[in-house]
Backbone as JSON Lines, residues from 0, in Angstrom:
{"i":0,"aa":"X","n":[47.16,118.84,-1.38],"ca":[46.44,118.84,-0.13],"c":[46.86,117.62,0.68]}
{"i":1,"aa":"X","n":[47.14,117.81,1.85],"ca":[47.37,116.51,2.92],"c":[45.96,116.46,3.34]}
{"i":2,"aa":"X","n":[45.89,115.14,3.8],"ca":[45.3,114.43,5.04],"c":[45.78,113.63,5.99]}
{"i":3,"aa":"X","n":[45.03,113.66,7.15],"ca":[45.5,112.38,7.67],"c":[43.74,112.15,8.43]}
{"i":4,"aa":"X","n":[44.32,110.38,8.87],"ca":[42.71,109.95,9.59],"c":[42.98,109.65,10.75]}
{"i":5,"aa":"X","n":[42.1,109.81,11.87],"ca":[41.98,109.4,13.41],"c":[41.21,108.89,13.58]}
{"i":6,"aa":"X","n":[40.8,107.49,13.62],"ca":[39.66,106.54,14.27],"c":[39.98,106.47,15.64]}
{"i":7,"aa":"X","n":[38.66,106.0,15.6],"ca":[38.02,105.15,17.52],"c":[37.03,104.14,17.07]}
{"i":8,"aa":"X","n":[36.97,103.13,17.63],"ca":[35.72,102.47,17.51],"c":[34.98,102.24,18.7]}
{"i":9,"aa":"X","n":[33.54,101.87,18.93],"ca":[32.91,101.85,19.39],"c":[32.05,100.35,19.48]}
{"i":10,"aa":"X","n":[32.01,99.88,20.56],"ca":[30.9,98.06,20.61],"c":[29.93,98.51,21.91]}
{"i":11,"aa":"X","n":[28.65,98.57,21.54],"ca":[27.88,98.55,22.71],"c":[27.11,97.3,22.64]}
{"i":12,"aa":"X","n":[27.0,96.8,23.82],"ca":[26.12,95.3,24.22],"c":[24.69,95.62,24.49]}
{"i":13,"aa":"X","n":[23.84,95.19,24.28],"ca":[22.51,95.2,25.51],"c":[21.46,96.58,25.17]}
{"i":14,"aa":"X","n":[19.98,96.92,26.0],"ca":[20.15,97.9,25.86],"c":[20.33,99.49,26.07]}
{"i":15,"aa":"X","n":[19.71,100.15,26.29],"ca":[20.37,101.37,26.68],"c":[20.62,101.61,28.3]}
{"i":16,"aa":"X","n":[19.53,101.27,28.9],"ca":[19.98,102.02,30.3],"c":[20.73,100.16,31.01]}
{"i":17,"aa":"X","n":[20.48,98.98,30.52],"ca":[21.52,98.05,30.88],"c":[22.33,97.62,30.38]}
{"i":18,"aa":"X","n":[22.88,98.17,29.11],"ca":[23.68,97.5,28.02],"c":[24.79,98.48,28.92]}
{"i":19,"aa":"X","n":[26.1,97.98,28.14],"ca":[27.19,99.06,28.44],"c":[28.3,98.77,27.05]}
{"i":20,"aa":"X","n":[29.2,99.72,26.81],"ca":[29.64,99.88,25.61],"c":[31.21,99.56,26.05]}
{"i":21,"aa":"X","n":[32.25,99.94,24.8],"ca":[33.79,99.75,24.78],"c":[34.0,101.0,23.69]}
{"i":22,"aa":"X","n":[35.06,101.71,24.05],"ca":[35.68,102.93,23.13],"c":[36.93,102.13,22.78]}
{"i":23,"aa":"X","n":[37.72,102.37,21.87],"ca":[39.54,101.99,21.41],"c":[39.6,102.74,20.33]}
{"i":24,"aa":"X","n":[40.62,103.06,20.55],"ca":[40.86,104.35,19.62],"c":[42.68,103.04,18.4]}
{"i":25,"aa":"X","n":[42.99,103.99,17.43],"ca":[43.99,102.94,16.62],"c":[45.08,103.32,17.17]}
{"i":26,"aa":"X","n":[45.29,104.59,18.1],"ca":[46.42,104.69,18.7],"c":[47.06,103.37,20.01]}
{"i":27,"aa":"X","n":[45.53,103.01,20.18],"ca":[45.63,102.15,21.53],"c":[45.97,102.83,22.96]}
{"i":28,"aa":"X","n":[45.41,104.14,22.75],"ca":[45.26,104.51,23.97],"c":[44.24,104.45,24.6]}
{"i":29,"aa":"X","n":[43.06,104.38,24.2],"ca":[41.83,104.05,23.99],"c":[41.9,102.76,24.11]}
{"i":30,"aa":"X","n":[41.96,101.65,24.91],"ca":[41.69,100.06,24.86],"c":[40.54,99.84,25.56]}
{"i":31,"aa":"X","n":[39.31,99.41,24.82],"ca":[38.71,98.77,25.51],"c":[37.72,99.55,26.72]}
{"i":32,"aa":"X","n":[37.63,101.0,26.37],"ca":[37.29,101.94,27.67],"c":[35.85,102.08,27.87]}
{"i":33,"aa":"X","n":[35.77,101.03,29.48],"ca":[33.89,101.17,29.18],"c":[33.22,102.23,29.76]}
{"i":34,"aa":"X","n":[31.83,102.45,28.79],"ca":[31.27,103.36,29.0],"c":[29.73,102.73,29.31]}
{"i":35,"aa":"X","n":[29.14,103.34,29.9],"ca":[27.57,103.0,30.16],"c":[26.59,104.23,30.15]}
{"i":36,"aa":"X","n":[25.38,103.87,30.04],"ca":[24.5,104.88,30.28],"c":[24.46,105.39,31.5]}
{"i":37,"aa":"X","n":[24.64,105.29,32.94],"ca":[25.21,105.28,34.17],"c":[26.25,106.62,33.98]}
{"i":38,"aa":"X","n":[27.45,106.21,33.27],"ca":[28.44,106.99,33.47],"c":[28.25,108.36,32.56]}
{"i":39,"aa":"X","n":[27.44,108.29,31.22],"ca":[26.75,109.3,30.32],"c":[26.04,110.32,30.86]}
{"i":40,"aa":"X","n":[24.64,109.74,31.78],"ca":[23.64,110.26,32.06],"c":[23.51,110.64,33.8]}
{"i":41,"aa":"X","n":[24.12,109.92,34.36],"ca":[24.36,109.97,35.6],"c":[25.4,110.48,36.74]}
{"i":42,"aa":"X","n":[25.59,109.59,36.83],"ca":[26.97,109.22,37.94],"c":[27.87,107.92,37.98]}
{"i":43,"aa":"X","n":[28.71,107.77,37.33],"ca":[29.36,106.22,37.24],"c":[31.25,106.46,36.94]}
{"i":44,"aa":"X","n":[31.41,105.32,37.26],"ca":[32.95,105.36,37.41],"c":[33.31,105.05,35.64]}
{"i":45,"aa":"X","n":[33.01,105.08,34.96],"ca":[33.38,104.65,33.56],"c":[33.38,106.32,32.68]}
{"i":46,"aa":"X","n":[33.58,105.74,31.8],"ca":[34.08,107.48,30.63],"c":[32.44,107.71,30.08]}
{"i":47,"aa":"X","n":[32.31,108.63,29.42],"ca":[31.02,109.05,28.5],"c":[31.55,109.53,27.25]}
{"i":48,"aa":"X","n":[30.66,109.7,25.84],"ca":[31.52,110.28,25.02],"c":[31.61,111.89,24.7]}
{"i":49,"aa":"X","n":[30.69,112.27,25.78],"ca":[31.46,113.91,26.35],"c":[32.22,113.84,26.69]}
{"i":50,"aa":"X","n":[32.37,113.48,27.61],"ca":[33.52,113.62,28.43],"c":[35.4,113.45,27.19]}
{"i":51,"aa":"X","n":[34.88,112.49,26.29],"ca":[35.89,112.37,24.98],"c":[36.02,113.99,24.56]}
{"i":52,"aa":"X","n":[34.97,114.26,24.14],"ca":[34.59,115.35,23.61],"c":[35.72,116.63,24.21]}
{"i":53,"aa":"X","n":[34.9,116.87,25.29],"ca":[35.41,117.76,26.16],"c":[37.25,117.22,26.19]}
{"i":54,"aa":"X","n":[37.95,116.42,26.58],"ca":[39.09,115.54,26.33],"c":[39.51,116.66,25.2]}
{"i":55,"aa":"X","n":[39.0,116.46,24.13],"ca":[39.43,116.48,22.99],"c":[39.63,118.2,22.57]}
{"i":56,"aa":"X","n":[38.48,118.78,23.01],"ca":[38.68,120.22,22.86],"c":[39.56,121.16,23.78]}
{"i":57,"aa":"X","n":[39.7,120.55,25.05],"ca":[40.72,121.07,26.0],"c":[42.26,120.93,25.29]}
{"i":58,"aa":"X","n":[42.63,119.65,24.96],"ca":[43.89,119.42,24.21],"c":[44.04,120.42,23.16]}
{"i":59,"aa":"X","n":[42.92,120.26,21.78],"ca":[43.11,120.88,20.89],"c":[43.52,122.73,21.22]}
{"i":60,"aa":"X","n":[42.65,122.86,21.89],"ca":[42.8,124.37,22.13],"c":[44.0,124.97,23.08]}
{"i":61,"aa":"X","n":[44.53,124.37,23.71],"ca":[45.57,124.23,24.44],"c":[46.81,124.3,23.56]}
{"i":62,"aa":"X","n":[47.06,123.25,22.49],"ca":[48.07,123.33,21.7],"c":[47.83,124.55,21.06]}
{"i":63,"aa":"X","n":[46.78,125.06,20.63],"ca":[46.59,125.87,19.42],"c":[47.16,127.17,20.14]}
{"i":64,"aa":"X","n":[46.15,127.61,21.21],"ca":[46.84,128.61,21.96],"c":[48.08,129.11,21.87]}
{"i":65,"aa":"X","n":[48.85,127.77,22.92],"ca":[50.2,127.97,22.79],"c":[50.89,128.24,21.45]}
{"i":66,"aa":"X","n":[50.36,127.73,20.32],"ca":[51.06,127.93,18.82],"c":[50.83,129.2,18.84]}
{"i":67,"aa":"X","n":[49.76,129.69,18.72],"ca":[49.37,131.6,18.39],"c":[49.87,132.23,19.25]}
{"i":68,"aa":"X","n":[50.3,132.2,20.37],"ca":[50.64,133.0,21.16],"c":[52.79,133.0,20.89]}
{"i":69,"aa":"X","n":[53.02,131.58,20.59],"ca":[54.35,131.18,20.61],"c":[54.79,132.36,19.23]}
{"i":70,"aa":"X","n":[53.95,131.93,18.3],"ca":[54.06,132.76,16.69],"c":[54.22,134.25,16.89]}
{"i":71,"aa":"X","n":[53.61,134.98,18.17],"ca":[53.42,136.37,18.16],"c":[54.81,136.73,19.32]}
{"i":72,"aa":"X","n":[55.9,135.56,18.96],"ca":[57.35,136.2,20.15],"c":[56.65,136.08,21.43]}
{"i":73,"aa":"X","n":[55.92,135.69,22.15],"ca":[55.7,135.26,23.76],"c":[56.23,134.04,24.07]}
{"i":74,"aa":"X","n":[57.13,134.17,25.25],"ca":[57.38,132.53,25.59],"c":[56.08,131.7,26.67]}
{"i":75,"aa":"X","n":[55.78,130.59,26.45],"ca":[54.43,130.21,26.6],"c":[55.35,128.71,27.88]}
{"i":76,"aa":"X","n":[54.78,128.99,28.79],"ca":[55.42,128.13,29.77],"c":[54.97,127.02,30.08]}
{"i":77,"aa":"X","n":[53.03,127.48,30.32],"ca":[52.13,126.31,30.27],"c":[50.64,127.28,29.43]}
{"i":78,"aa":"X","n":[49.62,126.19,29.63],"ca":[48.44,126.78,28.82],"c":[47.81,125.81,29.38]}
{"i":79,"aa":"X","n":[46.8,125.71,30.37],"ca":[45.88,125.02,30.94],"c":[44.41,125.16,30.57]}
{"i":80,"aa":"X","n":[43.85,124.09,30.0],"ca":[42.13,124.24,29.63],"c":[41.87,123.44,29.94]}
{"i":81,"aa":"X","n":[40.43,123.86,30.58],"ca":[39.38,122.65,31.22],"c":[38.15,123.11,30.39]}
{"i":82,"aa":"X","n":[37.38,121.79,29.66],"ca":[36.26,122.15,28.94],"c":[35.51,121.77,29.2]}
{"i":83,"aa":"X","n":[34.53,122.25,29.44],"ca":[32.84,121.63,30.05],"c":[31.97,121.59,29.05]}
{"i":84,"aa":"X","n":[31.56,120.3,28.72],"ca":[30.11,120.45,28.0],"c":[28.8,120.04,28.82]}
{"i":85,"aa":"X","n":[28.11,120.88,28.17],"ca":[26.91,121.19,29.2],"c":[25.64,120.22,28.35]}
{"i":86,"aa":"X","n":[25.33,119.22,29.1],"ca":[24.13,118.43,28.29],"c":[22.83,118.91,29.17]}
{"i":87,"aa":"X","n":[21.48,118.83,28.02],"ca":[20.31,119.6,28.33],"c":[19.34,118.26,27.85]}
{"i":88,"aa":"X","n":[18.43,118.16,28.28],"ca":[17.35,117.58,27.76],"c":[16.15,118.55,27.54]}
{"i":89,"aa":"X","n":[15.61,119.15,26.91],"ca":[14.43,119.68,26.53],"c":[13.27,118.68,26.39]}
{"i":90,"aa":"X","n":[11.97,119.5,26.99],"ca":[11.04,119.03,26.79],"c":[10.44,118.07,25.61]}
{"i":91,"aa":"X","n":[10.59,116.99,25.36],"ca":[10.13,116.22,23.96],"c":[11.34,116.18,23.22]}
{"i":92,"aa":"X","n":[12.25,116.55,23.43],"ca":[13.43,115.58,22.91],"c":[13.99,115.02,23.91]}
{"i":93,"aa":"X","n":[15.22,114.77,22.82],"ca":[16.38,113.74,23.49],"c":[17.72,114.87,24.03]}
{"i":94,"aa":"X","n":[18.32,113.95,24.46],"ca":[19.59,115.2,24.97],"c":[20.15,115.77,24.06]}
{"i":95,"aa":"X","n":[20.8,116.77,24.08],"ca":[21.82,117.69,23.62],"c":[22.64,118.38,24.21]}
{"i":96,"aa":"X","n":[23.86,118.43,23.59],"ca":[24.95,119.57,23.78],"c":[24.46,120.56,23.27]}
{"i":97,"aa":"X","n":[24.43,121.6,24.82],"ca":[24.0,122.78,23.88],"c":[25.16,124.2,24.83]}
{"i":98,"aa":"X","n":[25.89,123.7,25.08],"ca":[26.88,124.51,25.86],"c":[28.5,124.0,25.47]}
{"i":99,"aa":"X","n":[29.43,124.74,25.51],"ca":[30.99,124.51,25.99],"c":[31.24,125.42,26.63]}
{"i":100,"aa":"X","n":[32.23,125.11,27.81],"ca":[32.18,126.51,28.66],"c":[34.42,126.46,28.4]}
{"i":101,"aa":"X","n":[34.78,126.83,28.18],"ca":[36.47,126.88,27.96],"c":[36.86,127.5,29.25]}
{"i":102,"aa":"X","n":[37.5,127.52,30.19],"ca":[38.16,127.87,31.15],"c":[39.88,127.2,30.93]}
{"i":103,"aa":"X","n":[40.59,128.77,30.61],"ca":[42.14,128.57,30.17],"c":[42.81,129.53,31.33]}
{"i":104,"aa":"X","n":[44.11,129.08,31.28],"ca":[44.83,129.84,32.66],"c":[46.16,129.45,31.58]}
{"i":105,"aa":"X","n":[47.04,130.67,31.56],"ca":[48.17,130.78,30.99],"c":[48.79,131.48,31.78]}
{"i":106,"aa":"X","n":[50.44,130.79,31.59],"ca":[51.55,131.01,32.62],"c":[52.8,131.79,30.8]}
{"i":107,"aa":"X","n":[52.55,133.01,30.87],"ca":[52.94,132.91,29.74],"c":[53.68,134.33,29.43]}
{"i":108,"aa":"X","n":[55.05,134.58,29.1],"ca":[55.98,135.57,29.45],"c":[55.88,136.77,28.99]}
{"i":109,"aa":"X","n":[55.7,138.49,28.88],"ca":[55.35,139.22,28.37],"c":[54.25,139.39,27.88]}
{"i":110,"aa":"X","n":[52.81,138.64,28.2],"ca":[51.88,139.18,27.68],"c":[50.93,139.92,28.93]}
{"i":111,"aa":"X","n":[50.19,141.06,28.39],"ca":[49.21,141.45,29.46],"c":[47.7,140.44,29.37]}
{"i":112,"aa":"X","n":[47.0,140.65,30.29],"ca":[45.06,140.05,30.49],"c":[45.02,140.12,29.17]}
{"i":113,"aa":"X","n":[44.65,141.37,29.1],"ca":[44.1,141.63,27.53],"c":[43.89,140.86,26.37]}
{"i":114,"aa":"X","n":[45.48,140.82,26.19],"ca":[46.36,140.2,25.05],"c":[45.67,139.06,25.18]}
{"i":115,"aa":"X","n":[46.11,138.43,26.59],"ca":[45.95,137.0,26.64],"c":[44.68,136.49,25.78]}
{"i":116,"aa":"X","n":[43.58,137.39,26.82],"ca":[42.49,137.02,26.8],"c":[41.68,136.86,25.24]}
{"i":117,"aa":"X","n":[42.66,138.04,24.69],"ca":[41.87,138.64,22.82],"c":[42.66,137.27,22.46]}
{"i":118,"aa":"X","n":[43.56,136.74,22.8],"ca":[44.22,135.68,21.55],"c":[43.46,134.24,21.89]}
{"i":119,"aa":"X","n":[42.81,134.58,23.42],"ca":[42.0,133.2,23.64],"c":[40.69,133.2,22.67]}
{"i":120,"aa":"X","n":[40.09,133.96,22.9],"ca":[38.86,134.24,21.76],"c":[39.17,133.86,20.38]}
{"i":121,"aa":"X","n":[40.3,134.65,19.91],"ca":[40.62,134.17,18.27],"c":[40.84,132.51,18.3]}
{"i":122,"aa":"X","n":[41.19,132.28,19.44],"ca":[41.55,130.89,19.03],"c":[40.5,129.85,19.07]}
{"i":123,"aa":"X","n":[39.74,130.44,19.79],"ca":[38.26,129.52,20.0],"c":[37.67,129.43,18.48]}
{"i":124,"aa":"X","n":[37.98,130.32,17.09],"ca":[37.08,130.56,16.81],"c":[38.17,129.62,15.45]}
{"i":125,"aa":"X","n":[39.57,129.46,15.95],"ca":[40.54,128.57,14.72],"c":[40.97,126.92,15.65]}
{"i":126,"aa":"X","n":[40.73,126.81,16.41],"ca":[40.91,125.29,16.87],"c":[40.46,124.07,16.08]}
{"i":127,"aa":"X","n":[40.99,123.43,15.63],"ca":[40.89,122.17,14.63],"c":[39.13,122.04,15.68]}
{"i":128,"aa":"X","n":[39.24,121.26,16.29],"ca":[37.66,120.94,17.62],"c":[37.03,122.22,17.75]}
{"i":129,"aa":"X","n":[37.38,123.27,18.38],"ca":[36.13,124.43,18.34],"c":[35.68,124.48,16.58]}
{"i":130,"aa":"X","n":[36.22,124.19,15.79],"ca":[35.4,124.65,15.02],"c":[34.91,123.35,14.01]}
{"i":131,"aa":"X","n":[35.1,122.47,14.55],"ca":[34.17,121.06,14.09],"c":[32.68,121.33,15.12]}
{"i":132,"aa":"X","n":[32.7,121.83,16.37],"ca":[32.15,121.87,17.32],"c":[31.19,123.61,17.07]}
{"i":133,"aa":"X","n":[31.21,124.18,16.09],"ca":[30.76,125.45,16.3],"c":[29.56,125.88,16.34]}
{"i":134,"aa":"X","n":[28.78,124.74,15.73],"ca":[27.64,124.82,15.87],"c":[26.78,124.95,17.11]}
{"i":135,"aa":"X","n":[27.84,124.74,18.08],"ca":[27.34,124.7,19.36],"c":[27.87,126.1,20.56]}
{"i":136,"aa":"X","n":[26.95,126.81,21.0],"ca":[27.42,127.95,21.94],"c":[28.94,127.91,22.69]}
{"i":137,"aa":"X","n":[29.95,128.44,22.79],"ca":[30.67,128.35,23.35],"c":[31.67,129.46,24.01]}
{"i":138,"aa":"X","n":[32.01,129.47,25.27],"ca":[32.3,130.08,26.34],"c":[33.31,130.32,26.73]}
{"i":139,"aa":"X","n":[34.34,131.52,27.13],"ca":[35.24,131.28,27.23],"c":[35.73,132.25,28.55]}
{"i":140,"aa":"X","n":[36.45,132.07,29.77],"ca":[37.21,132.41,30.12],"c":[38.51,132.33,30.46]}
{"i":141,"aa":"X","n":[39.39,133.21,29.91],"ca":[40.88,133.13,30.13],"c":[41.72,134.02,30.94]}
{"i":142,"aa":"X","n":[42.79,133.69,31.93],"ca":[43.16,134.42,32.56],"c":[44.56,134.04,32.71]}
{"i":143,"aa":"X","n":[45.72,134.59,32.74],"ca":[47.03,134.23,33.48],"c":[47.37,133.71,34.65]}
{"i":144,"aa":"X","n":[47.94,133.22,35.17],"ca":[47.78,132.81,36.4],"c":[49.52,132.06,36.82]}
């Protein structure tokens, strides 16, 4: 069996609605990236760690796509995903993710809607991230374009 590991770390100062935090990931692409309750909960010029999130599932599913679709003889030109997570606060709790919405647009040679669309679904359901993430509702529209 292989593995491999992907860290980030995380320093938050202060506290919640005036503190503000730092993301860095070991790649160092991630340096230092501040985040606040502002930019989480609100409106602010800094990252949130949805917004990572979402980051993270657009990529993943994007590559994956393109792999399943590449594997089935289609030449795959581009594969565009934008992922939305949808945060809720319910009555007497705290927030939650309780949405992903997937919006994919593929530029991609010999396949019909259909196709496209049935191999977007399967893939939602094999993405390294959709399915760390499955516990949570998730949405998908795909189209060629």
């Amino acid at each position: 069996m292989s593995s491999l590991h992907r860290s980030a770390n995380a320093v938050w100062t202060g506290t919640l609605r005036e503190g503000s935090g730092s993301l860095s990931s070991d790649s160092g692409k991630l340096n230092d990236l501040a985040y606040t309750f502002i930019s989480r909960f609100e409106k602010g010029e800094a990252t949130n760690p949805e917004e990572l999130i979402a980051a993270a599932h657009a990529g993943c599913f994007s590559m994956a796509l393109g792999s399943r679709l590449g594997k089935q003889g289609f030449t795959v030109h581009h594969i565009d995903t934008k992922a939305t997570i949808e945060l809720t606060q319910p009555e007497g709790t705290g927030w939650q993710i309780t949405k992903i919405i997937l919006t994919t647009t593929g530029k991609v040679e010999g396949i019909d809607a259909a196709a496209f669309a049935a191999a977007a679904e399967e893939t939602k359901k094999t993405c390294i991230v959709s399915k760390a993430l499955a516990a949570i509702p998730m949405e998908i529209t795909a189209t060629l374009g």
